[in-house]
N, C-alpha and C positions, 0 to 999 in steps of 0.2 A: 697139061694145061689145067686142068681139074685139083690135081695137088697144092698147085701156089695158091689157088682160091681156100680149095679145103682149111690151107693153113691159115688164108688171114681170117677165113671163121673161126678156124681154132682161137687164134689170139684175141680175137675181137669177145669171146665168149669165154673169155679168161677171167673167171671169178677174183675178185680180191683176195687179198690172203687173210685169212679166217683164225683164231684160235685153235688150239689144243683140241682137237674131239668134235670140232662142229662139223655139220655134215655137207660136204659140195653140193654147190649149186651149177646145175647145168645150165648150159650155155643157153638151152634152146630156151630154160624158163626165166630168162630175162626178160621183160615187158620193156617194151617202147615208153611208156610212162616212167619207168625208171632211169632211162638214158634222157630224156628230155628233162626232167627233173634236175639231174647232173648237172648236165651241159647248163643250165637258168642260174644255178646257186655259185656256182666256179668264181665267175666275176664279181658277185653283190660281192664274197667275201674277201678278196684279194686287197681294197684299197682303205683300209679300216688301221693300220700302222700308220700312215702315208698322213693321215687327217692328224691324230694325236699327237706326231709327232710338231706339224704344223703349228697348232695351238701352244704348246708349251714353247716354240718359239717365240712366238708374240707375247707371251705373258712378261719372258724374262726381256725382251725389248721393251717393254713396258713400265717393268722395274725399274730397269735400267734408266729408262727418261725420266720417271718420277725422280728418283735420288740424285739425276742431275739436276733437275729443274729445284728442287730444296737446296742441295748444295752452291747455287749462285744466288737462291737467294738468300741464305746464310751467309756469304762473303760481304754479299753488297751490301746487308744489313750492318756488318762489322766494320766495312772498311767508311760507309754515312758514319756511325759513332765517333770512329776517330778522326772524323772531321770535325765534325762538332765538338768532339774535348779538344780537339787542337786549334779551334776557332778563339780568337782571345775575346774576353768579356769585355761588353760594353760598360764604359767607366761610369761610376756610381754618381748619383746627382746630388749625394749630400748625406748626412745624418741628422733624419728627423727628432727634433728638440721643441723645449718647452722654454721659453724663455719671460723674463721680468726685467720692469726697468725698475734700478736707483732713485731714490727718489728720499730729496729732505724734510724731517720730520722729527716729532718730538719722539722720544719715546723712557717708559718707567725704569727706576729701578727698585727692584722688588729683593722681599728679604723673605723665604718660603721656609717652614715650619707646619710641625702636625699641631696643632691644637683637638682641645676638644670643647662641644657645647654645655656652659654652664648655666643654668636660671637661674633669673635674679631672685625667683623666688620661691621655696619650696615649702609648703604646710601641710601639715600632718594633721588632721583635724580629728580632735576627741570632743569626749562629753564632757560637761563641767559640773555637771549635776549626777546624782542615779535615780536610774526608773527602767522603765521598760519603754522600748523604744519602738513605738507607735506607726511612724511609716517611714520612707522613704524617698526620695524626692527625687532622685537624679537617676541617669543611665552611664554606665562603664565609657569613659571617653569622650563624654560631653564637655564642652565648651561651656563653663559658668561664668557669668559676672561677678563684682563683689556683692553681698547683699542679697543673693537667692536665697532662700529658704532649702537645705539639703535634704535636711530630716527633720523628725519631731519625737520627742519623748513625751510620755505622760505625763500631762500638765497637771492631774486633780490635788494631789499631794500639797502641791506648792501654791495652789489655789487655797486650801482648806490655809497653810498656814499664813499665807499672807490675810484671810479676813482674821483669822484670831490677832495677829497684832494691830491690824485696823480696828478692832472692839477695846484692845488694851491701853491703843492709844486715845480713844476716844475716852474712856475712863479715867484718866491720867487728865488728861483736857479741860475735861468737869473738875476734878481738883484742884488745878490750878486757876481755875476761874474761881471758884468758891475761896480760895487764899488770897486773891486776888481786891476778890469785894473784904473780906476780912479785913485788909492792911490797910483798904479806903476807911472803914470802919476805926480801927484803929488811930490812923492818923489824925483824924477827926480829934477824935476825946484827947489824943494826947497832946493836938492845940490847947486843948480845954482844960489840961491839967487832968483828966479825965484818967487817964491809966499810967503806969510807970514810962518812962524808955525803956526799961529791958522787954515789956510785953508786947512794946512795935518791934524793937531788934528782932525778936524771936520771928514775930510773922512775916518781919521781911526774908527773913533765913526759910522762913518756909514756902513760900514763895517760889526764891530763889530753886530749893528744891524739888518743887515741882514742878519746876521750869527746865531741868535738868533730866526729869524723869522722863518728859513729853519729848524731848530732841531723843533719849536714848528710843523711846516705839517710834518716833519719825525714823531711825537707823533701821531699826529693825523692816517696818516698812519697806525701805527702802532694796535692802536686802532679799527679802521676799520677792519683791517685784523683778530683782535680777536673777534670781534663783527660776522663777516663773520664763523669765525673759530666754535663759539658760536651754529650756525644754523646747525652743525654735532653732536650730542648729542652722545654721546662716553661713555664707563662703566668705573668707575673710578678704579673699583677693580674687581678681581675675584669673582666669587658667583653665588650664585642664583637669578634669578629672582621671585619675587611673583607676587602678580593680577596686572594687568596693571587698574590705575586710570587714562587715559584719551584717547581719540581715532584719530585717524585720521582727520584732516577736522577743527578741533576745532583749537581756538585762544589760545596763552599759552602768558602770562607773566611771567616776572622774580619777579613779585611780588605774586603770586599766593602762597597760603597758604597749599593749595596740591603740592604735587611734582606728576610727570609721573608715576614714578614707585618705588620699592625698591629693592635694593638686598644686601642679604646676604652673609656671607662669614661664608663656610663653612669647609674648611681645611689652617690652623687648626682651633680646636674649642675650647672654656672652656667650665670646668665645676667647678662651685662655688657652695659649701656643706660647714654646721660650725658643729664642735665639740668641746666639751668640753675644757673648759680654762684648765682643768687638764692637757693635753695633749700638751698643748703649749711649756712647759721646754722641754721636750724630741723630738718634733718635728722640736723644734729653735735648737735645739743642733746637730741635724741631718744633715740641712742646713746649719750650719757655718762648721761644716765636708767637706762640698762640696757634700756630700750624693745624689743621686737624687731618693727621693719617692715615690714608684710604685703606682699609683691610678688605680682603676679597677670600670667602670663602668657597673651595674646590670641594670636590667629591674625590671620594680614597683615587681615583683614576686618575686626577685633576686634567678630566676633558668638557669637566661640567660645571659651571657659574652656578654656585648654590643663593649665594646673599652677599651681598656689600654693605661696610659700616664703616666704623669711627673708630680711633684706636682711644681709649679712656686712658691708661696709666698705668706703669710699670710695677714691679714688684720694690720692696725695698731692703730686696739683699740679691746678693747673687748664687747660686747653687755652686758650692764648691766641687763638689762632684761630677758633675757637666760643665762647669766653665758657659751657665747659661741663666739667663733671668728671666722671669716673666713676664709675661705682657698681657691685660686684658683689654680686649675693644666688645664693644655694642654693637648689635644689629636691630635694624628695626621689625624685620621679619612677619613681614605682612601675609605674607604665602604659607608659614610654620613650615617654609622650604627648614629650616636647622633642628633640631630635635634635641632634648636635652640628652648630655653623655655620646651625644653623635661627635665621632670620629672626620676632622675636616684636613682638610690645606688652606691651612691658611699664608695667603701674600699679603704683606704693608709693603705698601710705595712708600719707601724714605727722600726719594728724588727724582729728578728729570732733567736726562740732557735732551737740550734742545737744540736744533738746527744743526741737527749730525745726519747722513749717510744710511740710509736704511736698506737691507735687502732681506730676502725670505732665505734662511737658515738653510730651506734645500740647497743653494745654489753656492753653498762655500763648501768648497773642497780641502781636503787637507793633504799635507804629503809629511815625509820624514824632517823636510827642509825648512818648510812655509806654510802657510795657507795662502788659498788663492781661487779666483773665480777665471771662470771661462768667458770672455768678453765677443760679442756678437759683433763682429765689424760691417760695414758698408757693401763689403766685396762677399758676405754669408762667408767668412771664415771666421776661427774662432784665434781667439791670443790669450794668453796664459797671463792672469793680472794677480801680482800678489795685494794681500789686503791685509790688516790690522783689524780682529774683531772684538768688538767691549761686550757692553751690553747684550745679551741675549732673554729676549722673553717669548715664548710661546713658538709664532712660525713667522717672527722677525731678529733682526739683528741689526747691530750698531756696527758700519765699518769704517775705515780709515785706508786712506790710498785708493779710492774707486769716485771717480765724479759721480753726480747725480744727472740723471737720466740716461748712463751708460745701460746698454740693452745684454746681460748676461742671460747663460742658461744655465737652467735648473734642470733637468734632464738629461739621461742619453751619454754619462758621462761615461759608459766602460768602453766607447767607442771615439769619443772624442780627442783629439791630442791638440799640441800645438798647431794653429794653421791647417786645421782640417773644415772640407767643405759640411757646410750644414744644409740643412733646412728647415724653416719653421713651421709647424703643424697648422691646422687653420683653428683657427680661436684658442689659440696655445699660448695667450700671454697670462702669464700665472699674477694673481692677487698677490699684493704684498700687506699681508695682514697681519695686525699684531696685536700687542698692546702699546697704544703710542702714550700722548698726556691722555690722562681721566680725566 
């Protein structure tokens, strides 16, 4: 009975198994704190697999729902799209346009050429005297009358010599008066028999030549006083002035190869342009009418109405080389809008058809075949109308085959065809403007 206890102490007090060389632990020095100890840890560590592995289940279910829940909405996302591209489009309510109505009226026909601006008058103003040249009167660019005073030269020269022929003439004077009472004297006695006739002959002869000597110091006189006159340098015409070529202080000749100054004259002005010798019968024919033919001068651009004038009169030959003749017209040029040697376009109105067909140049289309416009019907479609164009000036035209008040468009044409719906824009009716009668 004692044995089978002995031995479950034995086993019961059976040390772990230990390493290489440590020393046994006896049964009996096991402490109750260290089996309690045991028995407490056993369980806490056991279910520590059991949890981790839990967790990483739920992750990848987790996953898994995510990448479903994206992949339907991926699908449903794809397969709305292809409804919508496979939904057919609502039909289109038209092609918005500009349109204009036909409309009867005069309108020019014009003959265009460059011209350029000529003045009627250009002077070059010198001295007519020498001296020194005293002051100066004017500013670079001024606007002179005729009859300003420009400059002045040293008058004392011409002073000193106009009194000495005023002293020579008045000496001359007294001679002639003293021959004068002489030949009363003479005639006298020679009623009387008193002296010969040849001794009146002579004093009438002498007389006569100091009556000759007194007009030549009147010349001279006179002379002097223009010479004097000379040293007021005065503007001969209306105009402009340009740069001033010489200054104050300086010496001026009337031989001098420069003049002082220039001016121009700017109202009126010409302007000289050549067109075609074709155009000479109907423009000469114009002119012997008594006609007077509207000239309109452009700017190099021609977007810009510089002046409007008169045509004056042609050249009288024709430029064989160009196949072209001249034409000069006047402007009255109250603005000094033309400039002299400015560069213009010039148009003359030769003629005017009237009561024809007008439309704005936008609205004619062209093809290989025809020209033609896009006619606005009742129903907002369009119908294809061929036309016949003449005349064209600016952003009007002359056409044939289109009634007037027919409503065409001017716009929007790389989408319009035959019998396509339209629509008109709001305040889209375009100005039919041009040049009609002047």
């Amino acid at each position: 009975m004692e044995e089978p206890n002995s031995d479950k102490g034995a086993h019961k007090s059976a040390p772990p198994s230990t390493d290489i060389g440590d020393p046994p632990i006896a049964a009996d020095q096991t402490s109750p704190s260290d089996n309690e100890t045991s028995t407490e840890t056993a369980p806490s560590t056991s279910p520590r697999p059991v949890a981790k592995g839990r967790w990483r289940r739920l992750l990848v279910f987790a996953f898994l729902a995510v990448v479903v829940v994206v992949s339907i909405l991926f699908f449903q996302r794809r397969e709305s799209g292809k409804a919508k591209a496979e939904r057919p489009a609502p039909a289109p309510n038209g092609v918005m346009i500009t349109t204009a109505t036909a409309r009867r009226g005069d309108i020019g026909v014009y003959v265009s050429a460059l011209g350029s601006v000529v003045p009627l008058n250009t002077v070059t103003v010198k001295s007519r005297v020498d001296g020194q040249l005293m002051s100066v009167n004017f500013r670079e660019g001024q606007m002179v009358h005729q009859g300003d005073v420009l400059a002045q030269i040293d008058p004392r020269p011409f002073q000193a010599a106009l009194l000495q022929v005023q002293g020579q003439y008045d000496r001359d004077k007294a001679l002639l008066e003293n021959a004068n009472i002489d030949l009363s004297r003479y005639q006298i006695a020679y009623s009387k028999n008193a002296i010969p006739k040849q001794q009146l002959d002579t004093q009438v002869a002498t007389v006569h030549q100091d009556e000759g000597i007194l007009k030549n110091d009147q010349g001279q006189i006179d002379n002097a006083k223009v010479q004097l006159a000379y040293c007021q340098i005065t503007s001969p015409i209306t105009g402009r002035i340009g740069l001033r070529l010489v200054d104050a202080g300086n010496i001026v000749h009337a031989s001098d190869a420069n003049g002082m100054l220039v001016i121009t004259q700017l109202q009126p002005i010409n302007v000289v342009f050549s067109v075609a010798e074709d155009y000479l019968p109907q423009i000469r024919q114009q002119l012997i009418r008594g006609n007077r033919l509207r000239v309109e001068a452009f700017d190099r651009a021609q977007q810009k109405q510089l002046s409007t004038g008169t045509l004056l009169t042609f050249d009288n030959e024709i430029d064989t080389t160009t196949g072209t003749i001249k034409l000069k017209s006047t402007f009255a040029n109250g603005d000094n809008s033309l400039f002299p040697n400015q560069f213009v376009n010039a148009q003359l109105l030769i003629d005017t058809h009237r009561g024809v067909t007008l439309v704005p140049t936008a609205a004619i289309q062209r093809s290989a075949q025809n020209t033609f416009v896009f006619v606005v019907k009742p129903d907002s479609t369009v119908m294809m109308q061929n036309v016949t164009v003449g005349v064209t000036n600016g952003g009007l035209a002359e056409v044939s085959g289109l009634d007037p008040g027919a409503v065409i468009a001017v716009d929007g044409f790389d989408k319009l065809q035959n019998g396509a719906k339209v629509m008109v824009r709001k305040g889209g009716e375009a100005a039919t403007t041009g040049k009609a009668n002047p």
